[in-house]
C-alpha positions as CSV (number, residue, x, y, z in Angstrom):
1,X,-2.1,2.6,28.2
2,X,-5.4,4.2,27.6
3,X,-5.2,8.5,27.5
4,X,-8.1,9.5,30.0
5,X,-10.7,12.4,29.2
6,X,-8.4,14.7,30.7
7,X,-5.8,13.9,28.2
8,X,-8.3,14.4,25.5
9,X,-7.6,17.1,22.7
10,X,-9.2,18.3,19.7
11,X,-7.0,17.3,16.6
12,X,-7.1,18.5,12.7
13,X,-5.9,16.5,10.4
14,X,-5.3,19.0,6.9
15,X,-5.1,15.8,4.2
16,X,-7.4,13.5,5.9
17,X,-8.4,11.4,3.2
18,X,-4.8,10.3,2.9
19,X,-5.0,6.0,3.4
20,X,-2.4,6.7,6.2
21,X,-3.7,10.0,7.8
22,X,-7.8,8.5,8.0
23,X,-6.1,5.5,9.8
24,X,-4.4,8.0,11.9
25,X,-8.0,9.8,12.5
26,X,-9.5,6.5,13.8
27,X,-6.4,5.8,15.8
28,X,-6.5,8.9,17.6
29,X,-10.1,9.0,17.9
30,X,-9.9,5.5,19.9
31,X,-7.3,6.8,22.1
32,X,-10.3,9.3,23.0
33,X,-9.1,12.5,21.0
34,X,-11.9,14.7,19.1
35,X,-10.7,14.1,15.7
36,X,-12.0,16.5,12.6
37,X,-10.4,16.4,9.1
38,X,-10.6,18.5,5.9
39,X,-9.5,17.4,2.5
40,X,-9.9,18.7,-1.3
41,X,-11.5,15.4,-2.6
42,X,-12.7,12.5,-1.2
43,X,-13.1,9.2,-2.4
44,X,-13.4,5.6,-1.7
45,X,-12.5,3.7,0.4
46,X,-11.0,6.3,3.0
47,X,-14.3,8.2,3.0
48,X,-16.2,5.5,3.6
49,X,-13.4,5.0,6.5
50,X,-14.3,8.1,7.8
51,X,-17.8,8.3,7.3
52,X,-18.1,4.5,9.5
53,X,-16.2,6.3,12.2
54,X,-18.1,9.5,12.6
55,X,-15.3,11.5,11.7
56,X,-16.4,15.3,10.6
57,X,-15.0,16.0,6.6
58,X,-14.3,18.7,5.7
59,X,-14.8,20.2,1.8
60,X,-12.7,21.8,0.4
61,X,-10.1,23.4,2.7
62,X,-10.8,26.9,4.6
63,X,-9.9,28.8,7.3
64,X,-13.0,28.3,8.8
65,X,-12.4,24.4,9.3
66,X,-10.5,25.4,12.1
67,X,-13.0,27.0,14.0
68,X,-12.9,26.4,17.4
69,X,-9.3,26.4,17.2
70,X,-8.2,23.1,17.9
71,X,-5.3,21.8,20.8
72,X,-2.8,20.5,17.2
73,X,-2.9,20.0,14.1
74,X,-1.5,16.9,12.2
75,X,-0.6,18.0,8.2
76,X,-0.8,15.5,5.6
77,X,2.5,15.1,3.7
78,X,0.5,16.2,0.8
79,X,0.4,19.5,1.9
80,X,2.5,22.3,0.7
81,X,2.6,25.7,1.2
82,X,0.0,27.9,0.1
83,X,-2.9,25.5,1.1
84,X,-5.4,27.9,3.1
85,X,-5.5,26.0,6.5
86,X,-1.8,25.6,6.7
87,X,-0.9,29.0,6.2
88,X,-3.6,29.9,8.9
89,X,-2.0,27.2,11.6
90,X,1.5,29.4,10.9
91,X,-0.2,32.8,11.1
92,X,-2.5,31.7,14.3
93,X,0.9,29.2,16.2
94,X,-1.5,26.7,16.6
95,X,0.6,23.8,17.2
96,X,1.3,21.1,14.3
97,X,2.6,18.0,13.6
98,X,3.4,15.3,11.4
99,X,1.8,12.1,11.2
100,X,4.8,10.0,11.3
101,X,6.1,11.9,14.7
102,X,2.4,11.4,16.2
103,X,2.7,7.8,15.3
104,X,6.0,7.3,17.1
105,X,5.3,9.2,20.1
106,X,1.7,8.3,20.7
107,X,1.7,4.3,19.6
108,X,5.1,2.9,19.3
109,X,6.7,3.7,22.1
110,X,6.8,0.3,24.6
111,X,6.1,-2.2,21.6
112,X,7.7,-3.8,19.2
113,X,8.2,-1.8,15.9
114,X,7.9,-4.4,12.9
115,X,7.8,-2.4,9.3
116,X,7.7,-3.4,5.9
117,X,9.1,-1.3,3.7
118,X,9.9,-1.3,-0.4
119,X,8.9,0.2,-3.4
120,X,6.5,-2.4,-3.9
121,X,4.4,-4.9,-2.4
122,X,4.4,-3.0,1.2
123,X,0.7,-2.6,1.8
124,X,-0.1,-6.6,1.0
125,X,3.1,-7.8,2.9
126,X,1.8,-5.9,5.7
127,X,-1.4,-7.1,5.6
128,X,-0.5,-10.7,5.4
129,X,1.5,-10.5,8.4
130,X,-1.1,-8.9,10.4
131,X,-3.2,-11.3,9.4
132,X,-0.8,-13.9,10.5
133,X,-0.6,-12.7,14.1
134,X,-3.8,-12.1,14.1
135,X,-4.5,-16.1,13.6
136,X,-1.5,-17.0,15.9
137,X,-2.9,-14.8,18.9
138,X,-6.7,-16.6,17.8
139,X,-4.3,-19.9,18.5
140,X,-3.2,-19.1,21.5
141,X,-5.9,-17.9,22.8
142,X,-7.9,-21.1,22.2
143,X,-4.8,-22.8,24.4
144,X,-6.1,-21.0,27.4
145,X,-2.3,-18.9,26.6
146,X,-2.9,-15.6,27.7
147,X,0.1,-14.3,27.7
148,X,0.6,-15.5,24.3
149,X,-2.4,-14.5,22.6
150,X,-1.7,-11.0,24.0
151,X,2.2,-11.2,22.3
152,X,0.4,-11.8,18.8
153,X,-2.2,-9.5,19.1
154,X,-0.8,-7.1,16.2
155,X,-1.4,-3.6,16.6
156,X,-1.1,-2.2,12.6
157,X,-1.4,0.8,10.1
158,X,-1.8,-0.5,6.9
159,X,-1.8,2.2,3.6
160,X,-4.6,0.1,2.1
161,X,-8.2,-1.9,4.0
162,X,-7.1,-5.1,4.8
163,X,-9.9,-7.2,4.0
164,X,-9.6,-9.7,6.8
165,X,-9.8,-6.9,9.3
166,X,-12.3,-4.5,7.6
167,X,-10.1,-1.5,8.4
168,X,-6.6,-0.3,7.6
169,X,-5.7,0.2,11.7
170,X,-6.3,-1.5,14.8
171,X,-4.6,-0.8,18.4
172,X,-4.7,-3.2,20.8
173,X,-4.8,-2.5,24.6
174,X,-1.4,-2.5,26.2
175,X,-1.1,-5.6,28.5
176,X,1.2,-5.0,31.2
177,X,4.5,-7.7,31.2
178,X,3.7,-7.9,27.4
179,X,5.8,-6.6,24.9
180,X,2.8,-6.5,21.7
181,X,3.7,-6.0,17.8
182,X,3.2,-2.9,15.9
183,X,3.2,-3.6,12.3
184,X,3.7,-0.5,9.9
185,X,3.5,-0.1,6.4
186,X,6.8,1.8,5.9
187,X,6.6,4.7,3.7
188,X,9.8,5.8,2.0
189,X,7.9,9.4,0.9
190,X,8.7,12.6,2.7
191,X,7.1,13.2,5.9
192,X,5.7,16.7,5.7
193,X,6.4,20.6,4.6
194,X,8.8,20.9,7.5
195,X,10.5,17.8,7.3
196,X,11.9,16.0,4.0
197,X,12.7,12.8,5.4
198,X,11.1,9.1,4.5
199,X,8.3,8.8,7.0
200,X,9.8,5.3,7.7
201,X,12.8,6.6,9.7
202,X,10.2,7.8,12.8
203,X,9.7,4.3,13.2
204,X,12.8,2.9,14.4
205,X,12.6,-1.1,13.6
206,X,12.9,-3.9,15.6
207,X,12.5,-5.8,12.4
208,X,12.0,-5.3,9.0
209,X,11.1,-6.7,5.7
210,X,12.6,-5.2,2.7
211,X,10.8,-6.1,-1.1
212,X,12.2,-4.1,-3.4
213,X,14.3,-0.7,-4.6
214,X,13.0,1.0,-7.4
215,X,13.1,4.3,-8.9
216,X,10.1,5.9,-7.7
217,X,8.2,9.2,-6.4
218,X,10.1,10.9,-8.8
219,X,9.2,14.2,-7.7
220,X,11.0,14.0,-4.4
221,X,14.1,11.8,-5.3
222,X,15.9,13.1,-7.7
223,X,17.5,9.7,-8.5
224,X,17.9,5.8,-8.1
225,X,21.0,7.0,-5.8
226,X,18.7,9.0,-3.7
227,X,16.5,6.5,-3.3
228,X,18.7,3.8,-2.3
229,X,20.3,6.6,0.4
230,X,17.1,6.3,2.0
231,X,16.4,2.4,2.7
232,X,20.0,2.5,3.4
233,X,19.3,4.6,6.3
234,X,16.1,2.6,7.4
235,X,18.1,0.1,7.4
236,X,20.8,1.6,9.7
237,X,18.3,2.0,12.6
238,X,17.4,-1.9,12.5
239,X,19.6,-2.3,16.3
240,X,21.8,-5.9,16.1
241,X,19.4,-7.8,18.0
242,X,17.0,-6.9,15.2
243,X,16.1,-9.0,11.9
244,X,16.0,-7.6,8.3
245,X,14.2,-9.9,5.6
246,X,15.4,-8.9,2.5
247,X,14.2,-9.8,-0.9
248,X,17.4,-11.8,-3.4
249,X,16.2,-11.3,-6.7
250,X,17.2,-7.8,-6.6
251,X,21.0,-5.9,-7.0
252,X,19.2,-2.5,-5.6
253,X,17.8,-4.2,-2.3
254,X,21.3,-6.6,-2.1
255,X,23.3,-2.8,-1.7
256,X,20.7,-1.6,0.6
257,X,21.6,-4.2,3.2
258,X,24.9,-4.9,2.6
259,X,26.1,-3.0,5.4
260,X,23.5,-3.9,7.8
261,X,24.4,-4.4,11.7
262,X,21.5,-7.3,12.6
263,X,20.7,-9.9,10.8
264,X,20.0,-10.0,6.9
265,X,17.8,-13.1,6.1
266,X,17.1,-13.3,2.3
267,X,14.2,-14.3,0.3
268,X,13.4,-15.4,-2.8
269,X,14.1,-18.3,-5.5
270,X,17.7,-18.6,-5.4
271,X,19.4,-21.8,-3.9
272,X,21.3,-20.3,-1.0
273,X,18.7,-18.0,0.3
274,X,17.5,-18.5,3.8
275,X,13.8,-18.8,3.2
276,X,13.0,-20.2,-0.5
277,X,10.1,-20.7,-2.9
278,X,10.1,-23.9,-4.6
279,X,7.6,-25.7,-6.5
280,X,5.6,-22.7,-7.3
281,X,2.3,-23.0,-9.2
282,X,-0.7,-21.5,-10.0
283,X,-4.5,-23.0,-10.5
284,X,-6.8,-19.8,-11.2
285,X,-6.1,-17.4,-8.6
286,X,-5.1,-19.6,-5.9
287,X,-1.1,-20.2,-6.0
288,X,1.0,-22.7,-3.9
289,X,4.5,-23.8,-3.1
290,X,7.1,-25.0,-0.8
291,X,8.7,-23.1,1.6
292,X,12.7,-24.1,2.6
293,X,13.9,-22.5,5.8
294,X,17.8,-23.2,5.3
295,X,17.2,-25.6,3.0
296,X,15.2,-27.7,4.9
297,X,11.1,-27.9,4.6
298,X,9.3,-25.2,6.5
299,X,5.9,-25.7,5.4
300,X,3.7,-26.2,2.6
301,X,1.8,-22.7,1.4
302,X,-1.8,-21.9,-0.1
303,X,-3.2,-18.3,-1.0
304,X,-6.0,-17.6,-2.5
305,X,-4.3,-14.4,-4.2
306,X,-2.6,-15.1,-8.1
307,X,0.6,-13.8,-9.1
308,X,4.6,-14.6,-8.3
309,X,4.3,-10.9,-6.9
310,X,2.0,-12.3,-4.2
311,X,3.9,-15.8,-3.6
312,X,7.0,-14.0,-2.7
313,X,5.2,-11.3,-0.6
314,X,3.2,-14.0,1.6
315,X,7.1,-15.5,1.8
316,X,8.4,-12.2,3.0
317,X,5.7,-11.8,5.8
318,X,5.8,-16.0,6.6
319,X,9.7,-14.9,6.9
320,X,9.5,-12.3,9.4
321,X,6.6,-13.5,11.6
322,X,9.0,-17.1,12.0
323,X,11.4,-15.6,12.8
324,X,9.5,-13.5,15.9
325,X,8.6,-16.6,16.8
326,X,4.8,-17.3,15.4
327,X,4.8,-21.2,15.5
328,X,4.5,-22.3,11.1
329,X,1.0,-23.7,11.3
330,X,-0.9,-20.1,12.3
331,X,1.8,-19.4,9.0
332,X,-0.1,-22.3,7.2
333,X,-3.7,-21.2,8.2
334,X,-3.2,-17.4,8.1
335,X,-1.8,-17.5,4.3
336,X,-4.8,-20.1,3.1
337,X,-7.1,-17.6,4.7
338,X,-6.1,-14.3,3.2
339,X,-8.5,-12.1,1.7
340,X,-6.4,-9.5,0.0
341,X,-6.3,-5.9,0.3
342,X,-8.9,-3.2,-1.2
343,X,-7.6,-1.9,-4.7
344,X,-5.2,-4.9,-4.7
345,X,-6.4,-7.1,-7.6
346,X,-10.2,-6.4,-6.4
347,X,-13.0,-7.6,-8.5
348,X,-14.6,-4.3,-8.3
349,X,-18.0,-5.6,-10.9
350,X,-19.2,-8.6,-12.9
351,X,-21.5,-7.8,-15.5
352,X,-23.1,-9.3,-18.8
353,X,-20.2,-11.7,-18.7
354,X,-17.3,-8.9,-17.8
355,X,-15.3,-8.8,-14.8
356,X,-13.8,-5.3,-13.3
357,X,-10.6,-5.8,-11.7
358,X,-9.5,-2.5,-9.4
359,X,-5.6,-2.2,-8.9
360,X,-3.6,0.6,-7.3
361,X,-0.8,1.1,-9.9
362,X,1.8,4.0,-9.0
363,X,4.6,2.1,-10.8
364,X,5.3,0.3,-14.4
365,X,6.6,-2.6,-12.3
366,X,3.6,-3.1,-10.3
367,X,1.5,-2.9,-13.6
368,X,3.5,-5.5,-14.9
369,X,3.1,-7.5,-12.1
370,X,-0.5,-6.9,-12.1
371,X,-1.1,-7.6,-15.5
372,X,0.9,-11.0,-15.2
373,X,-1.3,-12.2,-12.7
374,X,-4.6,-11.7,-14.3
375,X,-3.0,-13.5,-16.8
376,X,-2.6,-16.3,-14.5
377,X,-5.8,-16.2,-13.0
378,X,-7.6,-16.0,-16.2
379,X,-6.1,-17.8,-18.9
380,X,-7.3,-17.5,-22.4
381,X,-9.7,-14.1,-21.5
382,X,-9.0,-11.2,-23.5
383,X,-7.4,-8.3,-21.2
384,X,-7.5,-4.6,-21.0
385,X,-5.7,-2.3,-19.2
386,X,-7.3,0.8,-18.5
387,X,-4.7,3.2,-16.9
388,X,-5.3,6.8,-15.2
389,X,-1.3,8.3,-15.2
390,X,-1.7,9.7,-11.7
391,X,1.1,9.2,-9.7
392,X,4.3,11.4,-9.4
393,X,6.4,8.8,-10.8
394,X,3.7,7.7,-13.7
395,X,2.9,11.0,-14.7
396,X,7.0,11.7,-15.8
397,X,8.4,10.4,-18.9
398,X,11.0,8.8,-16.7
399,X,9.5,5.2,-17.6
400,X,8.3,6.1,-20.5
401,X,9.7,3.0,-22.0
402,X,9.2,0.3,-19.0
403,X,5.1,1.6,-19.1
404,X,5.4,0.5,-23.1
405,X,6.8,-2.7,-22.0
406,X,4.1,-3.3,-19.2
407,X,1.1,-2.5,-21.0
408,X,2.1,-5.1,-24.1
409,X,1.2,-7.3,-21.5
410,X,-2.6,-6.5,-22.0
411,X,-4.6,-7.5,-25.3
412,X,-6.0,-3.7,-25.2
413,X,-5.1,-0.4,-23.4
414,X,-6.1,2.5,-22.6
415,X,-5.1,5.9,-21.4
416,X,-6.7,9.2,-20.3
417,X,-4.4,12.1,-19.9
418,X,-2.6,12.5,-17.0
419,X,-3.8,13.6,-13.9
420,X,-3.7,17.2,-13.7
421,X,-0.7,17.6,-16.3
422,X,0.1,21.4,-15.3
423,X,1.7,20.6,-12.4
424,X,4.2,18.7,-13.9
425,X,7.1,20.8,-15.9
426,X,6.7,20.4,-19.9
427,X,9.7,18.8,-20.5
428,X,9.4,15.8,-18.0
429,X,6.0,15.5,-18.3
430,X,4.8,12.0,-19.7
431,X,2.5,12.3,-22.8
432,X,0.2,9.5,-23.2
433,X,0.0,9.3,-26.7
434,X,3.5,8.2,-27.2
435,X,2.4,5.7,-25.1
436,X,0.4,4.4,-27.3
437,X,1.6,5.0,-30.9
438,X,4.9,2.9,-28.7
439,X,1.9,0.2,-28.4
440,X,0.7,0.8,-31.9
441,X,3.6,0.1,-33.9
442,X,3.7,-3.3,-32.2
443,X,0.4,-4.1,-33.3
444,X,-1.6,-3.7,-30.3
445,X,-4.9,-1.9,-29.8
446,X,-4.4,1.0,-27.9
447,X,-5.9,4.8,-27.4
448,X,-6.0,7.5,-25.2
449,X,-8.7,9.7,-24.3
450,X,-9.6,13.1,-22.2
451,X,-10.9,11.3,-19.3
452,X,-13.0,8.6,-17.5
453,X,-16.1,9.6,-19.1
454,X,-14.6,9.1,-22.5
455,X,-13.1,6.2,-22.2
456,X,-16.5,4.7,-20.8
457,X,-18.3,5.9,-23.8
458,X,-16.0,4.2,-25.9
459,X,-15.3,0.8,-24.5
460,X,-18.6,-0.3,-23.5
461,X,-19.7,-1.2,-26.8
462,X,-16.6,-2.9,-27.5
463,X,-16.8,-5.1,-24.5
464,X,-17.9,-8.6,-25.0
465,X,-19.1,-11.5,-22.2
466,X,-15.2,-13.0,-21.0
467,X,-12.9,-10.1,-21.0
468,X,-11.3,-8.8,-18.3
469,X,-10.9,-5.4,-17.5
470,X,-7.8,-3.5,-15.2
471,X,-8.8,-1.0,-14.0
472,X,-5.2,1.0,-13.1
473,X,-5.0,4.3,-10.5
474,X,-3.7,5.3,-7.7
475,X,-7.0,7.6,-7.3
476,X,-10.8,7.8,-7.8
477,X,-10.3,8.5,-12.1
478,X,-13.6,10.4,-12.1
479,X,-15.6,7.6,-11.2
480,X,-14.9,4.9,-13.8
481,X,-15.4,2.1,-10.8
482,X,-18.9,2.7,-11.1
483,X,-19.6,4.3,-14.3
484,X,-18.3,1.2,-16.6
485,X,-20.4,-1.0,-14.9
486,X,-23.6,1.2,-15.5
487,X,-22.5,1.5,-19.1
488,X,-21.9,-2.2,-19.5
489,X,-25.5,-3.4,-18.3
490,X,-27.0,-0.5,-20.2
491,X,-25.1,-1.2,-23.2
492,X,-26.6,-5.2,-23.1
């Protein structure tokens, strides 16, 4: 249902450069809203988001972004007490929100809910099965199949730009007599100020997919315990009609669904698993495999994406969409098509020989699983791992060890200090340079320096034509996407 003019409202979004909250923007600005956003930093590729849709930014934040007052407010989950605007929104009762709540009561209601949640792999998955009823609605569609085209037309909100798509968000008219897919990257981080809850339980699930349960976002969980409350209780809105694909390999996500009411369908490598890999290899960056559907051939798989990580995240999605009933050749065609996801294994640069690789590491495990498959996909290169400690979870000493571990993966590494270090208390605060004596002592180059422009200054001479260069942030790290490069053709 499209809102009218009359329904039309000017909205503020405080955190707009947020991957979900600029989605948000566009989303709301389609529905016909007059959509303005501040934020204290911006940086690709959410500005560029917002700059392609005409959507005002705001620098830095200030009362006088909310001049004329605006009909509501939507505030980021990033935003805490203290920050100018929000404390003016209380003072002024102008109406607020968060973006969770707007997402369930202005675009899931009337559809079916589809989320993928997990501590990692969540942004891919969801992009893969958008792009997989994406090609199954293209299917029908060239059947004559209204109807059916219109059932796979995926409405999504991805926390990453799915490459396929060009954007992170797309909402598809509602088509009366059809009930249409939403898919949703489910977030297990708090919603907002007001409300301390994972934003995934405002979505409410028709199905699911579950990849893994990790320690993480260590500054709002106190525990693994606390973390594993929450996907228990996503899981506990899945109603019994509903589906859950659940991941095997994993004792944390086997708990997490133990007690569910629908239907659990596992996935992974082990024998008795519903949906499983076998015959899983890799040629460069392209993997492929056979998939078993209760044992029994379901198809034969291509992606053009390296990495076990990514094999078992195309499975996941193949899992879920089967299941909704997407036929297994759109499966087939979708998965050999896939272009990946911005800041997912993204060749960022190639130059004088070196190539750039962009990854958005919150997480020792994902930096693991990173640096595995550029070893795949580039056998025999000498690797670095440039890291930017930036996340909640990556800038505590909580995996102090498992970062060790992940970065002996690489043939060099690197560190700047961590991402605004005072807000983090002294005693659980990570400190880089054990990090790297760690890395040291096993005979592996390593060093840490202040910042980006550092470690650009003292790499680029060292690169030589072949290597291979992960670049590892959840953030912009001052620039370095574009600044190595530079250095590198200047140095040559």
């Amino acid at each position: 249902m499209t809102k009218t003019n009359r329904d039309s409202k000017h909205i503020h979004l405080i955190g707009v450069c947020g991957t979900a909250m600029a989605s948000l923007a566009g989303m709301l600005q389609a529905r016909g809203h007059r959509i303005t956003g501040s934020d204290a930093a911006a940086y690709p590729p959410m500005s560029d988001v917002l700059a392609g849709l005409g959507i005002p930014l705001m620098q830095p934040y200030a009362e006088s972004n909310l001049t004329p007052r605006p009909d509501l407010v939507i505030v980021g989950n990033a935003i805490s007490r203290g920050n100018v605007e929000l404390e003016f929104v209380l003072d002024a009762r102008i109406p607020f929100t968060s973006m969770a709540a707007v997402l369930h009561d202005e675009f899931l209601m009337g559809r079916e809910s589809l989320v993928v949640a997990g501590t990692h792999g969540k942004t891919t998955t969801t992009s893969m099965l958008a792009w997989i009823y994406e090609v199954a609605g293209n299917r029908e569609k060239g059947k004559g199949n209204g109807k059916g085209a219109a059932r796979f037309a995926p409405s999504f909100l991805i926390g990453g730009v799915a490459e396929n798509f060009g954007t992170s968000f797309m909402v598809r008219p509602e088509i009366d007599g059809v009930r249409q897919p939403f898919l949703l990257e489910g977030d297990e981080y708090d919603t907002a100020f007001f409300d301390k809850g994972p934003k995934f339980l405002h979505y409410f699930p028709d199905a699911a997919i579950l990849t893994h349960v990790e320690f993480d976002h260590a500054d709002i969980y106190v525990d693994l315990a606390a973390v594993k409350t929450a996907f228990k209780r996503l899981v506990n809105l899945i109603p019994r009609r509903g589906r859950l694909v659940a991941f095997d390999g994993s004792e944390n996500v086997s708990e997490c669904v133990a007690r569910a009411f629908c239907a659990v369908e596992r996935y992974g490598f082990r024998a008795e698993s519903q949906w499983r890999l076998t015959e899983l290899r890799h040629e460069g960056t392209e993997s492929r495999w056979t998939l078993l559907r209760a044992g029994a051939p379901f198809a034969e798989l291509r992606l053009p994406m390296a990495g076990e990580h990514n094999a078992l995240n195309a499975t996941a999605a193949a899992a879920l969409a089967a299941g909704q009933g997407v036929p297994a050749a759109a499966i087939v065609e979708a998965l050999a098509t896939f272009r990946s996801v911005k800041r997912r294994l993204e060749v960022r640069a190639e130059v004088n020989g070196v190539t750039i690789i962009d990854d958005f590491a919150h997480h020792p495990t994902a930096i693991r699983e990173t640096l595995r498959a550029l070893r795949t996909a580039y056998p025999g290169r000498r690797l670095w791992a440039v890291l930017e400690p930036r996340s909640n979870t990556l800038r505590r000493n909580v995996f102090e060890h498992e970062l060790v571990e992940s970065l002996a993966l690489a043939d060099r590494s690197v560190l700047a200090e961590i991402f605004k270090s005072e807000a983090i208390p002294a005693g659980e605060r990570l400190h880089p340079e054990n990090v790297v004596a760690a890395l040291r002592a096993r005979g592996l180059v390593s060093a840490v320096y202040a910042d980006a422009d550092a470690i650009v200054a003292a790499i680029a001479p060292e690169l030589r034509a072949g290597d291979v260069v992960a670049i590892l942030s959840n953030g912009g790290f001052g620039g370095i996407y574009e600044k190595l490069p530079q250095a590198i053709a200047k140095q040559h």
